[in-house]
C-alpha positions in Angstrom: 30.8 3.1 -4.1 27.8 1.7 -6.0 25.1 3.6 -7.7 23.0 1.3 -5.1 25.0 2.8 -2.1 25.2 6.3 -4.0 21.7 6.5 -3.2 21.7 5.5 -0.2 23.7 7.5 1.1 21.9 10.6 -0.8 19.2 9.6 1.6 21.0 9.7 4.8 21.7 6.5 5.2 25.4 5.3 6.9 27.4 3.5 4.6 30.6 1.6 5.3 33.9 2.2 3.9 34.8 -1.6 4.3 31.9 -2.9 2.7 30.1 -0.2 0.6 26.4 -1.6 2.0 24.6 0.4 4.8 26.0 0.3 7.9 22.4 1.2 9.4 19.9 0.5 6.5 16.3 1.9 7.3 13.1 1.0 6.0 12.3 4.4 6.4 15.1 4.5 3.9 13.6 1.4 1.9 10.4 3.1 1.4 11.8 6.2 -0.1 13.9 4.6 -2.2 10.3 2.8 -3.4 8.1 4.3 -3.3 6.6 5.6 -7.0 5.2 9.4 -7.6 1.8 9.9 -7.8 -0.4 12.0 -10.0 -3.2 13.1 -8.1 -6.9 12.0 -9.9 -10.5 11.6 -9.0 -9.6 7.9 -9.2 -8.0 9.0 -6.1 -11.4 9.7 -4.4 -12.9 6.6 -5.5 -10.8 3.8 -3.4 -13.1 1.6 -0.9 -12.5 2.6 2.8 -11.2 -1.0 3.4 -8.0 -0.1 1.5 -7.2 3.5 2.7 -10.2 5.3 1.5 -9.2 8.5 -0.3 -5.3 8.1 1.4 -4.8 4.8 -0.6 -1.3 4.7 -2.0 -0.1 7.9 0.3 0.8 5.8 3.2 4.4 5.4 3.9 4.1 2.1 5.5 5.1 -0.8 3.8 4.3 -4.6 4.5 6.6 -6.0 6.7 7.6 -8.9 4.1 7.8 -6.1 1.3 10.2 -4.2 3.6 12.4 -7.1 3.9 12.4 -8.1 0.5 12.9 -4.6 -0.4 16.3 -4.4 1.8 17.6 -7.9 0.4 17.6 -6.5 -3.0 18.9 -3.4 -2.0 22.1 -5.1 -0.4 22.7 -7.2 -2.9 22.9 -4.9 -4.9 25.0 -3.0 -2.8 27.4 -5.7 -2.3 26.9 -8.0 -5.3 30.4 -10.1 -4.2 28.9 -11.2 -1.1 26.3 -14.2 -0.6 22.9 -13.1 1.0 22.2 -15.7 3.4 18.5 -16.1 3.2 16.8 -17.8 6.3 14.1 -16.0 6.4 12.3 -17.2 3.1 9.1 -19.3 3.9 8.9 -21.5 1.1 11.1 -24.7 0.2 14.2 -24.2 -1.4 14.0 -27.3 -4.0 12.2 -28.5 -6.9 8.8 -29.7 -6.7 9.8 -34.0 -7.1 9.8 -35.9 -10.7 6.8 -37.8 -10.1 4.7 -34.9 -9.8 6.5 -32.7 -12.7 6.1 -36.0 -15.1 2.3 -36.6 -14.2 1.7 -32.8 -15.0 3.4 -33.5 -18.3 1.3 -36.3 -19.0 -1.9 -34.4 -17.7 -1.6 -31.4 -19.6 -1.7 -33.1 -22.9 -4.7 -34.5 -22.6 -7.8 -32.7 -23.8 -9.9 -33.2 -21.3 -8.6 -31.5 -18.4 -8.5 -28.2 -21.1 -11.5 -26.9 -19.5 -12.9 -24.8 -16.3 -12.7 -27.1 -13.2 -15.1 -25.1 -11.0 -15.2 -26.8 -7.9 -13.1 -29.7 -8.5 -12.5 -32.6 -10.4 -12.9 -36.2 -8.3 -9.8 -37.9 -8.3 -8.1 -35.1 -6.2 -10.9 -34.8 -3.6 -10.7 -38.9 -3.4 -6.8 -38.7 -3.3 -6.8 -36.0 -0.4 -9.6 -38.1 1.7 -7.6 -41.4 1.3 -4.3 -38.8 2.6 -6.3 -37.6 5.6 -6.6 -41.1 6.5 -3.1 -43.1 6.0 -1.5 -40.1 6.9 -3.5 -38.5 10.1 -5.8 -41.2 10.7 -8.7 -39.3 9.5 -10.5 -42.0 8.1 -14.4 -41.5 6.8 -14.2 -38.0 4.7 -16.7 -38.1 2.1 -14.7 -36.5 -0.8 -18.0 -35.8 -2.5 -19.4 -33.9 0.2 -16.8 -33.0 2.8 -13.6 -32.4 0.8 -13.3 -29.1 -2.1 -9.8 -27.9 -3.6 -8.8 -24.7 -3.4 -6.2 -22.8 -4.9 -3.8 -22.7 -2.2 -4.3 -21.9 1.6 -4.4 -18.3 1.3 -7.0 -18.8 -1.4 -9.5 -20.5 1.3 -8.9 -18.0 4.1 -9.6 -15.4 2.0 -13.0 -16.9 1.1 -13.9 -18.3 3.9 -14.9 -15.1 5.9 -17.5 -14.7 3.2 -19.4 -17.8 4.7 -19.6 -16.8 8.1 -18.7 -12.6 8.8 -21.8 -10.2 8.8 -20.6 -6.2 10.3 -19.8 -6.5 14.3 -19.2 -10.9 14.2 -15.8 -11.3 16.1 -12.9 -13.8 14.9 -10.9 -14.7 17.5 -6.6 -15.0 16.2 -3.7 -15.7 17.4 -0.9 -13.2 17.5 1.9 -13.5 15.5 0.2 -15.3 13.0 -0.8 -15.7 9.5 -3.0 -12.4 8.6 -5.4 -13.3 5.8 -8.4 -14.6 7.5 -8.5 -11.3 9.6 -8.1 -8.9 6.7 -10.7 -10.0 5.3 -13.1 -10.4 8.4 -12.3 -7.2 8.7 -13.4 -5.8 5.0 -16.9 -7.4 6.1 -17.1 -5.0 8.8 -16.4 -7.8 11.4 -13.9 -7.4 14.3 -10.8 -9.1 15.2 -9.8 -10.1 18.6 -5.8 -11.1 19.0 -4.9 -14.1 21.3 -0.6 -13.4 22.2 1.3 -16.6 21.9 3.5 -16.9 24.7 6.3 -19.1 25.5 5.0 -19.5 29.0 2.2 -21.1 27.6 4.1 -23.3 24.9 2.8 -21.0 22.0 -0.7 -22.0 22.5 -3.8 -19.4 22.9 -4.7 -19.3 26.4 -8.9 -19.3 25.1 -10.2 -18.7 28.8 -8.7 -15.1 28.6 -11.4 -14.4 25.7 -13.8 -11.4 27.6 -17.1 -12.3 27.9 -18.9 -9.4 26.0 -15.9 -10.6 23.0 -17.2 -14.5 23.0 -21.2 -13.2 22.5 -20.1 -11.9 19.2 -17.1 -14.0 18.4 -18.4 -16.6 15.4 -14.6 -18.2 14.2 -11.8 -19.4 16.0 -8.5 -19.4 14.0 -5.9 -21.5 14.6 -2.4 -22.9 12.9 -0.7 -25.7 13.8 2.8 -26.9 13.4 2.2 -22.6 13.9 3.9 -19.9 11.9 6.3 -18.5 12.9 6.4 -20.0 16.5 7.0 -23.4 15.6 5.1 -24.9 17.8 2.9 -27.9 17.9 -0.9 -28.4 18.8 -1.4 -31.8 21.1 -4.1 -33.6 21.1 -5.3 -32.2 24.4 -5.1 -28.9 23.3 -7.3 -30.0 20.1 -9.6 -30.9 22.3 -10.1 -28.0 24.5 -10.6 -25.8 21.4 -13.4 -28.3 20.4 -14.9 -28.0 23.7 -14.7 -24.2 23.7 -16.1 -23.9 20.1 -18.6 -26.1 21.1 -19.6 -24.5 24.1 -19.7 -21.1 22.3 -21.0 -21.6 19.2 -17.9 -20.9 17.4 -16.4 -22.2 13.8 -12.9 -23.7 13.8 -10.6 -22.8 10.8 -7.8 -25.4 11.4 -5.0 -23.7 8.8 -2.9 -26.9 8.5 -0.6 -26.1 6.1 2.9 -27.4 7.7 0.9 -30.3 9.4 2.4 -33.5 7.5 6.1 -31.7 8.1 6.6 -33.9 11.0 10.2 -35.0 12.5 8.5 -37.4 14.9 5.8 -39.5 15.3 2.1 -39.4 13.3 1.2 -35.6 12.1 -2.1 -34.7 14.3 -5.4 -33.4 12.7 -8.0 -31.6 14.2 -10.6 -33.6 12.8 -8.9 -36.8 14.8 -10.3 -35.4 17.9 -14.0 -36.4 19.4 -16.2 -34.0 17.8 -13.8 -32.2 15.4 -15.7 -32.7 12.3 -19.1 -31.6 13.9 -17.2 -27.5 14.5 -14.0 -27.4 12.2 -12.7 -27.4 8.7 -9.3 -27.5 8.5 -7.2 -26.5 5.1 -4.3 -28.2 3.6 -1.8 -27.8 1.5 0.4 -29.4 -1.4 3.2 -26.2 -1.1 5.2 -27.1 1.7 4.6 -30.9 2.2 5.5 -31.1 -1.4 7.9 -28.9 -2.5 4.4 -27.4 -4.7 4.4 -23.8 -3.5 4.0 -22.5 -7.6 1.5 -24.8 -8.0 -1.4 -23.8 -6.1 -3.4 -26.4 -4.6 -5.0 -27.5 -1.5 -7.5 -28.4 -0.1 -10.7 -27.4 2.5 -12.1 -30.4 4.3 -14.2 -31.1 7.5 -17.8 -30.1 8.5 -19.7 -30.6 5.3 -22.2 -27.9 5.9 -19.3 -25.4 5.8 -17.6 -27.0 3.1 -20.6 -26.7 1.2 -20.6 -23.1 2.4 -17.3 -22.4 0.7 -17.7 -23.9 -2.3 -20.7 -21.8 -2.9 -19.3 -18.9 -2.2 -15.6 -20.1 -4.6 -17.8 -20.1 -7.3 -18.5 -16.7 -7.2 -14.9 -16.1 -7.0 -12.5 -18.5 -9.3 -13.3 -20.9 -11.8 -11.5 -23.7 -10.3 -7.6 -24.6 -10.7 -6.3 -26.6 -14.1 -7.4 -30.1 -13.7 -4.0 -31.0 -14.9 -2.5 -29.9 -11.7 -5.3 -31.5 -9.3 -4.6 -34.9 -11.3 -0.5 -34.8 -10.6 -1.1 -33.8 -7.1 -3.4 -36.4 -7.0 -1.1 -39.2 -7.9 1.4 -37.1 -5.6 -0.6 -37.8 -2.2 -0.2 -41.2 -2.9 3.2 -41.2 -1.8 3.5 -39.5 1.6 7.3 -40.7 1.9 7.6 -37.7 -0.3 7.2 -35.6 2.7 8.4 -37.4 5.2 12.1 -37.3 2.8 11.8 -33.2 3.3 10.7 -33.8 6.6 14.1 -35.3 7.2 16.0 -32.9 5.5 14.4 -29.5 7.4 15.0 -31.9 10.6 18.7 -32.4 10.2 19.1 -28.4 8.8 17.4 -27.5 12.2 20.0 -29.6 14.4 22.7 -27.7 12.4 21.2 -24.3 13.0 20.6 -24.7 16.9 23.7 -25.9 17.8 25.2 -22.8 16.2 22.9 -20.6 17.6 23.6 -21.9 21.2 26.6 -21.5 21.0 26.1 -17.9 19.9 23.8 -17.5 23.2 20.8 -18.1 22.0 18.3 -19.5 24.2 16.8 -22.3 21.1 14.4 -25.3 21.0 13.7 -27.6 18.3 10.3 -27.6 16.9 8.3 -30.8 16.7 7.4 -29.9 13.2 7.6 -27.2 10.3 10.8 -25.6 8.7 10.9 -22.5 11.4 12.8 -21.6 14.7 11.1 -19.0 16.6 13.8 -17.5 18.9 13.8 -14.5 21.4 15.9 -11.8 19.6 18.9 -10.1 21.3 19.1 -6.7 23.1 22.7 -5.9 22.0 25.4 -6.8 20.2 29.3 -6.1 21.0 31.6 -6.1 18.1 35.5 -7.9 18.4 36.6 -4.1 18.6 34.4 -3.2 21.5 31.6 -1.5 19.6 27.7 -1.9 21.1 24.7 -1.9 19.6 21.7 -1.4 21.5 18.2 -3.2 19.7 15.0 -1.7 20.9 12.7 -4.5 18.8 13.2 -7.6 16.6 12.6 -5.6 13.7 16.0 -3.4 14.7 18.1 -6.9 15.0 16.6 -8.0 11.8 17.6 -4.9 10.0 20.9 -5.0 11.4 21.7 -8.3 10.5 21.0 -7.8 6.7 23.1 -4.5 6.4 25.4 -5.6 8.6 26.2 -9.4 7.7 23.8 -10.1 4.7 22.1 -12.2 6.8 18.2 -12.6 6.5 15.3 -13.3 9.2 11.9 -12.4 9.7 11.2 -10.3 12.8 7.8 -10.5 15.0 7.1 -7.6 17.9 3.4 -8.9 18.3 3.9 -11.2 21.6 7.6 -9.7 22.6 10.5 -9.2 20.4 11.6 -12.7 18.5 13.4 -13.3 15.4 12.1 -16.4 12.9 15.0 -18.4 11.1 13.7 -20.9 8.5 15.9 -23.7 7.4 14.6 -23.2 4.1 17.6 -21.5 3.1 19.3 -22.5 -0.5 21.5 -25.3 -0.5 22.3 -28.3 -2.5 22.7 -31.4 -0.3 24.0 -31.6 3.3 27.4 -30.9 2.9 26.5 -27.6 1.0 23.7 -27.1 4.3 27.2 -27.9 6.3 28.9 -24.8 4.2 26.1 -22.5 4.9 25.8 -22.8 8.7 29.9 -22.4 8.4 29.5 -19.5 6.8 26.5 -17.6 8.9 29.2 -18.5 12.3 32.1 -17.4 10.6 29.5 -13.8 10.1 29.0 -14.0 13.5 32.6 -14.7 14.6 33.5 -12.3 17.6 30.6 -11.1 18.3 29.0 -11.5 21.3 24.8 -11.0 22.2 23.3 -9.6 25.4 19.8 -11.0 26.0 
């Protein structure tokens, strides 16, 4: 038995002879493990009431991502012989390409980019607007007035509910979803009103169900599409109903973009494309996942210039601008869009491998139009070869099970009914090593059988 395991099991957990990882591993578990003594202080009094107040650090909750990455050290550790099978990693799994690494190399050698870059340097906002257009048909950005970098995606949604959130202002969200923008809504005093993404309504927000008494203070609409972690894929006549509805309501559009370009068919889709999109929406996009840049932070905000302006003044009071040698090598990078489309591809062909094994598993599984996830509806048991049952009352109990039991890692969502998201962003090095991987999770899963 490992020291890993040791402790483990000092903590109650089960532990299997077999395998020497937890049979049953906890997060109740995790967090014990984790979490760090504290020496009570007045610093302890001191902590804002948007944090936990005078509680801050006491809580025993942990961030669902932190909880997962806390049980995939803790297994590996347990049972350092056996390969963790990540698939619920949301980044890409490969190097950023050579073009962009050599123009960095050339870039950050030359003097002038040394310096603060505030709110941008040109050549990036001009390469971004001339993307917008050959790749989403966006065509007519001003980069000088209605396109600003930021420092990644969740860079700009943390900013953004500066421009717009005063204490009681409403932001409408969808549920699951990306967090940031509310979190911080919230630390203005504002309120946050969850939309449930169903599969009976294709993962779309159903915005008709918004109350009344909600929409007379609602100010922002959120949205995020190709969407994590559904999957799923605005249309055009859905981008159009939100413009309506903003319109009609006086409502801002955040348009989170990030996985937008990751199409495996036909064009990618902007909200600014639509009639009127410009005149209520900015929409943010990135350079992580449609180019292999997520260390690299940069993206852009672009759209209605009167809140573009809006976040650039309120990004100066908060960074100094990212290296100008990085916004000129992801400059030259948007000029080649096949870039993306080449990962595009790849997450394309990973996803046909995944959902044929997964349907043969019992899975009920559709392929996404776009992005690197699979949003699936999680079982509600398992049967073992020898006749053993497990009974799952949430996604998070499956998820948990799956990485002590077969070192196999998801991400599980409970907001809108129990689902589990697999990302095809696992590590592997060409297709026949993808092959070896899928091979390897269905060999895991050999003899089992799931109830649904």
């Amino acid at each position: 038995m490992t020291s890993t395991t040791q402790s483990l099991a000092a903590t109650g957990a089960v532990v299997t002879a077999k395998t020497g990882y937890p049979a049953a591993l906890t997060f109740k578990t995790v967090s014990c493990l984790f979490s760090p003594s504290m020496t009570e202080s007045y610093i302890q009094q001191l902590f804002a009431d948007r944090i936990g107040g005078k509680g801050y650090g006491k809580s025993a909750e942990i961030y669902k991502f932190e909880k997962i990455k806390r049980a995939k050290r803790m297994v590996a550790a347990a049972h350092p012989d056996t390969e963790l099978l990540d698939l619920g990693v949301g980044e890409p799994d490969e190097m950023t390409f050579p073009l962009s690494v050599r123009a960095l190399q050339e870039e950050a050698a030359k003097p002038e980019n040394r310096g603060y870059a505030d709110n941008g340097g040109p050549e990036f906002r001009r390469a971004a607007a001339r993307w917008m257009k050959n790749v989403f048909g966006v065509s007519g950005l001003n980069p000088e007035t209605e396109i600003i970098h930021s420092i990644g995606s969740k860079a700009a949604l943390s900013i953004l509910p500066a421009t717009l959130i005063n204490p009681g202002d409403v932001t409408l969200m969808t549920v699951p979803g990306y967090p940031v923008f509310g979190t911080h809504a919230r630390w203005y005093g504002g309120d946050v009103y969850n939309l449930k993404l169903t599969g009976e309504n294709g993962f779309l927000p159903d915005l008709d169900s918004v109350p009344r008494d909600v929409l007379r203070r609602a100010k922002v609409l959120v949205l995020n599409y190709p969407n994590n972690p559904t999957g799923a894929s605005a249309t055009p006549e859905f981008f159009a109903r939100a413009v309506a509805f903003a319109r009609k309501n006086h409502l801002v559009i955040i348009s989170d973009a990030a996985y937008a370009a990751l199409v495996f068919e036909g064009r990618p889709l902007s909200i600014l494309s639509v009639p009127g999109g410009k005149d209520v929406a900015v929409e943010l996009h990135s350079m992580s996942k449609a180019f292999n840049m997520t260390g690299w932070r940069l993206g852009f905000v672009c759209g209605n210039p009167l809140l573009v302006k809006a976040y650039g003044d309120c990004k100066d009071n908060t960074d100094s601008g990212q290296f100008l040698a990085i916004q000129k090598a992801c400059a030259a990078t948007l000029e080649h869009p096949e870039i993306t489309q080449k990962i595009a591809a790849k997450y394309s062909r990973r996803m046909d491998l995944l959902i044929a094994l997964l349907s043969r598993l019992g899975f009920n599984v559709q392929k996404p139009k776009a992005s690197f996830y699979l949003y699936v509806r999680s079982p509600r048991a398992v049967v073992t070869a020898g006749g053993k049952r497990t009974e799952f009352k949430s996604a998070e109990d499956v998820s948990q099970w799956l990485i002590a039991e077969k070192l196999i890692s998801t991400v599980p969502w409970d907001d809108a009914g129990p689902y589990l998201r697999f990302s095809v962003t696992f590590a592997a090095k060409g297709e026949a090593d993808e092959r070896r991987v899928i091979n390897k999770i269905e060999k895991r899963f050999a003899g089992l059988k799931f109830g649904f």
